[in-house]
Steps between C-alpha positions, in 0.01 A plus 500: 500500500206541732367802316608358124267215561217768673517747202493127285229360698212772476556585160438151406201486755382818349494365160407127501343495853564382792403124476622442159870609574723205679798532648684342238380784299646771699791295527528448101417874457831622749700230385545335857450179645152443738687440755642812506176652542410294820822606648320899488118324533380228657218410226305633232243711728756674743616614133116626404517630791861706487418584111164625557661738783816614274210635258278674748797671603634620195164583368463704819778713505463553101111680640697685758762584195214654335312659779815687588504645149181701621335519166128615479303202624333400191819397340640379811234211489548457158866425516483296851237300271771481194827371735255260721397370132870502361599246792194286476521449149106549458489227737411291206575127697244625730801493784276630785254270437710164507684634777125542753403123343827362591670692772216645682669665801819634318207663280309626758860641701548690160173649436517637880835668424365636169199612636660709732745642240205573286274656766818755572560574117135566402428691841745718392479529192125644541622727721796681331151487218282714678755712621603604172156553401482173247279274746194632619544621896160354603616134419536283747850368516425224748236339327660524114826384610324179639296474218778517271682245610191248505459621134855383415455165699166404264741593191695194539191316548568247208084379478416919494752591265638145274891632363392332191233815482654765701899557533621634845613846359120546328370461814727718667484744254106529513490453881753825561309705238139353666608611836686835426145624290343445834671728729676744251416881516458660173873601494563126559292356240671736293864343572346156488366543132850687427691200634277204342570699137840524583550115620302310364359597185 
């Protein structure tokens, strides 16, 4: 039951947000009492706070999934960028947001952990790139990796980029395709534009 009302939890914190959604909603949504909740969590934030972790881990082993499938590297981060979007739903209730205004250190706990997974995954990722000759070998990893993950930080920056003008997977889309044209080698640029006519024409 534990998991059922997890797996019921995020996706209705994924889709509504994360102050919006009661516990009489989960409960409705299962078809359970409250009560039976509070017998698996105390209140409503040691839920946020189990939910939020469920996701991260799923989302991370789904990367891992992927990564193991050792594809060339600039479809790798394509499809890493697809599945993240797939279980965020376009994060169109601005989830990540109501969850820093409202439960500030389960946020912060999460971004550390998906910092961490995302320093790893892009590290490599430009790695297995300039080994097969698609990144160009005089980039330095260090510094892109950092600055790519800053980059995707400001993306969810709701005053920078308003959903009502920019949808999570534009942004994502023109991010990737912003930051693979600036360390590609021609033979990369030339599996980028054969991927981006492919995908997403």
């Amino acid at each position: 039951m534990r998991e059922k009302i997890l797996i019921n939890a995020a996706d209705l914190f994924i889709t509504f947000g994360f102050k919006s959604i009661t516990m009489d909603d989960i409960a409705n949504k299962i078809g359970i009492s409250k009560k039976t909740i509070y017998q698996h969590f105390d209140n409503k934030t040691k839920l946020v706070e189990a939910a939020t972790l469920h996701m991260f881990e799923i989302i991370s082993h789904g990367i891992d999934c992927i990564c193991a499938l050792d594809k060339n590297p600039i479809e790798e981060i394509f499809e890493i960028k697809q599945f993240v979007m797939e279980h965020l739903k376009d994060e169109k209730s601005s989830p990540q947001y109501q969850l820093q205004k409202y439960y500030p250190k389960i946020y912060e706990s999460l971004k550390s952990k998906q910092t961490c997974v995302m320093q790893q995954c892009v590290t490599e990722n430009l790695k297995k790139g300039v080994e097969k000759g698609l990144y160009r070998s005089t980039i330095n990893i260090d510094f892109i990796s950092r600055l790519y993950i800053n980059n995707m930080i400001c993306l969810k920056d709701k005053e920078l980029f308003p959903l009502k003008d920019f949808s999570m997977n534009t942004l994502m889309e023109n991010f990737l395709e912003y930051h693979l044209r600036g360390i590609c080698t021609p033979k990369g640029l030339e599996t980028l534009t054969k991927y981006i006519n492919t995908h997403q024409s």
